[in-house]
PATORVO-433568 format. One record per residue (C-alpha): x, y, z. Coordinates in steps of 0.25 Angstrom, whole numbers, padded with zeros to 4 digits, always signed. Each point is the difference from the previous one (the first is absolute). Layout:
XYZ...
***
This chain:
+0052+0029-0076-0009-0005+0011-0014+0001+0000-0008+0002+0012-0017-0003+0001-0006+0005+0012+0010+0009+0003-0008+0009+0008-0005-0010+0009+0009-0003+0014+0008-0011-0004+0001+0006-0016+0005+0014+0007+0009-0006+0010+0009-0008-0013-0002+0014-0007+0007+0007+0012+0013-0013+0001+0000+0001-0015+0004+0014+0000+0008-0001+0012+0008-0011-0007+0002+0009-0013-0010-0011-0010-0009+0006-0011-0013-0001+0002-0014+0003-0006-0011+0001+0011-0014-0005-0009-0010+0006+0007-0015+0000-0002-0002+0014+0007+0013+0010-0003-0006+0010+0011+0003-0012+0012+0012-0003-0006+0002+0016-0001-0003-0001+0014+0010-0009+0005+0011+0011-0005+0010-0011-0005+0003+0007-0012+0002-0009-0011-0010+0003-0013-0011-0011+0001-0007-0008-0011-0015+0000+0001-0007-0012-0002-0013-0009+0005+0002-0015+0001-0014-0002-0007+0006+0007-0012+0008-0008-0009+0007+0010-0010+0003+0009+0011+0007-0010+0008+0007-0005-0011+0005+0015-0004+0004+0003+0015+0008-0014+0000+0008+0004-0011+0014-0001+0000+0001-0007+0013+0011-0011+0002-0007-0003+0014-0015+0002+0006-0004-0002+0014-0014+0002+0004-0005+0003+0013-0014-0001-0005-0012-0010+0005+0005-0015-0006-0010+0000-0008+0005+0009-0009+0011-0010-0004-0005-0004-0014-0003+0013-0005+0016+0003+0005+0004-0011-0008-0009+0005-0013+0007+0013+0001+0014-0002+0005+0010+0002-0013+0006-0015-0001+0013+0000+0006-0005+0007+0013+0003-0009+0012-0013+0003+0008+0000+0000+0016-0015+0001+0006-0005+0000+0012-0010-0010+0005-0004-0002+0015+0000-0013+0007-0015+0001+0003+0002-0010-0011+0001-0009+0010-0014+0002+0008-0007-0011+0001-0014+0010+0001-0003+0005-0014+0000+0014-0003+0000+0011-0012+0015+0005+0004+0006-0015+0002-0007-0007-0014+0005+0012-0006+0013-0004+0005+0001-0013-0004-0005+0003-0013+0010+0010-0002+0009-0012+0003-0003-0008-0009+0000+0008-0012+0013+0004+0003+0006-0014+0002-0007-0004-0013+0004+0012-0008+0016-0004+0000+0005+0013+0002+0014+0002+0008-0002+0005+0015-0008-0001+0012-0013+0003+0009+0003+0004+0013-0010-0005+0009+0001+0008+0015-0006-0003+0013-0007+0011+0008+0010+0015-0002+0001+0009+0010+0008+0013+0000-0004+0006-0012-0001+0015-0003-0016+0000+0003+0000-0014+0005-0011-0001+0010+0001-0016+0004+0009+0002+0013-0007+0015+0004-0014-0006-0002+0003-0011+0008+0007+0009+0011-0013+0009-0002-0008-0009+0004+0008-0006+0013+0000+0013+0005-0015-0001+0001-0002-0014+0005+0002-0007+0013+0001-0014-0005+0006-0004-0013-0013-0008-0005+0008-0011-0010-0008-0011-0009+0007-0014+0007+0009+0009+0011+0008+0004-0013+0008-0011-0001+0000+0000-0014+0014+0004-0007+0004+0011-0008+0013+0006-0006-0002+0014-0002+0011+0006-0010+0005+0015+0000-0001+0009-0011+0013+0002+0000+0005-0014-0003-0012+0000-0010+0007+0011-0007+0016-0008+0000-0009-0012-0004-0005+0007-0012+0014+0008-0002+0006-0014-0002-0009-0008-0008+0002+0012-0011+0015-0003+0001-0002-0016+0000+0002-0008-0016-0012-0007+0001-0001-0010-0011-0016-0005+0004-0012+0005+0006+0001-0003+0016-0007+0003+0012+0005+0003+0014-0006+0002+0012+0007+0013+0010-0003+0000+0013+0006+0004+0013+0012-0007+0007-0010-0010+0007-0014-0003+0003-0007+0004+0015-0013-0002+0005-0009+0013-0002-0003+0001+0014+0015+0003+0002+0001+0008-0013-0010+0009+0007+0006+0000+0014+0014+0006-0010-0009+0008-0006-0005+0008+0013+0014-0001+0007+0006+0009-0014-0011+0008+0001+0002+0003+0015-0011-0008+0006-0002-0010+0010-0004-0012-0008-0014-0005+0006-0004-0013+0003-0007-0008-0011-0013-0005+0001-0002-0014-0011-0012+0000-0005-0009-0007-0011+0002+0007-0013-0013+0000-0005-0007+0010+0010+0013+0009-0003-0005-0001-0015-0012+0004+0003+0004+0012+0007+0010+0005-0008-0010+0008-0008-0002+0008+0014+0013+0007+0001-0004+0009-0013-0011+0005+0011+0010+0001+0011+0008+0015+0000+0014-0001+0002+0002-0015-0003+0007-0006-0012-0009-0005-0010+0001-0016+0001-0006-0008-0013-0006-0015+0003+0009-0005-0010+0013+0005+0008-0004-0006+0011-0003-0015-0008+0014+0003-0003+0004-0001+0013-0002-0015+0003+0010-0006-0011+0013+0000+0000+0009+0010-0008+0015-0008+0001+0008+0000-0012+0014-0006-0003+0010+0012-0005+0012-0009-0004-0003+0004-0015-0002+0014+0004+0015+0000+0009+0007-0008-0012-0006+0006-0012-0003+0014+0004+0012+0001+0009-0009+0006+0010-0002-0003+0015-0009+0009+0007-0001+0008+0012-0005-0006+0013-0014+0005+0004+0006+0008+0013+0008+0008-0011-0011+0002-0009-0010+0003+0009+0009+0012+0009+0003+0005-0016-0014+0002-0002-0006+0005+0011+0014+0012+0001-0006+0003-0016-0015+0001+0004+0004+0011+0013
***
């Protein structure tokens, strides 16, 4: 039996969904059973809160393999309550990487480490940015906010790398790390088939969404920070955060050799991807 945490969240409900077209049992463990309701998957779910030990223990029960596709963070209260044959497959993020500290990537890396340290048979799944998502907003926020702007205003002309991954080879990566004899505790970065500067990721992004890409404008990433805060104010515009616009000057390239070898997964190219998503948002 597999167990699945966060199974109402995107990523959670889109394994739910190839589970069950694949024919393999599964238990949803859910914290609220009305949004799992709501996704009308069907399958019976177990309600738990990662906060509560006993309760995650009980919904764990029985399961021979547990994925989660909670916060990282969570990784050493997963392994407390996992029975002890489970081979566990979690989900991390390669914000891991960032050189600029925050809550979401020291909860990562955390979340690493204990699993690493704990022993236990499996692996954390460490994506890149995903788009395509049921619900997913990355891309149509983005394509939002083109529409408004005449220039694309990027923090060092976007020249900085990215490797955005869809959800949907996300949702094979996960499908195969479940089926993998993992003996040790590993981690593996999955990311798209290559790295490209944002400035062209963004010029892709309005070309799917069937806009003209406009011309972009480098400039200093600290008066973009300070702004940031203003497009809460403006109506019509995409909320932007300062520290997604930090983000923007560092690099995000990551080698998938593990991901093809191991995972026996190559992903789609962005042109694919990107013309899947935009079809599903109309």
């Amino acid at each position: 039996m597999i167990a699945v945490l966060g199974a109402s969240g995107r990523s959670g409900a889109a394994l739910c969904r190839a589970l069950a077209a694949a024919g393999e049992a599964y238990v949803p463990v859910v914290r609220d059973a009305a949004k799992w309701a709501a996704l009308g998957l069907g399958a019976a779910p177990r309600v738990a809160d990662l906060r509560d030990p006993e309760r995650l223990r009980a919904a764990l029960a029985g399961a021979r393999r547990v994925v989660s596709c909670a916060h990282a963070r969570w990784a050493p209260a997963i392994l407390a309550a996992a029975p002890a044959e489970a081979r566990l497959v979690l989900m991390g993020s390669t914000r891991r990487f960032s050189r600029w500290p925050d809550a979401h990537g020291d909860g990562v890396r955390a979340g690493e480490a204990a699993f690493l340290a704990g022993h236990r048979p499996g692996v954390m799944l460490h994506p890149t940015m995903i788009y395509g998502a049921e619900g997913e907003d990355n891309v149509q926020r983005l394509a939002a906010l083109l529409r408004r702007l005449p220039v694309a205003p990027l923090p060092g002309g976007g020249r900085a790398l990215v490797q955005p991954i869809h959800q949907e080879d996300v949702t094979r990566c996960l499908l195969a790390a479940l089926r993998h004899p993992w003996r040790r505790a590993e981690a593996i970065v999955i990311a798209g088939p290559e790295p490209l500067p944002y400035r062209d990721f963004l010029a892709a992004v309005a070309r799917a969404a069937g806009l003209r890409p406009p011309p972009v404008l480098a400039v200093p990433g600290a008066p973009l920070r300070l702004l940031a805060p203003l497009t809460r104010l403006l109506p019509g515009v995409p909320r932007i955060r300062a520290d997604e616009v930090r983000r923007l000057l560092e690099d995000k390239a990551f080698d998938i050799g593990p991901m093809r070898r191991t995972l026996g997964v190559t992903p789609m190219p962005l042109a694919e991807g990107l013309a899947r998503t935009f079809v599903a948002a109309r």
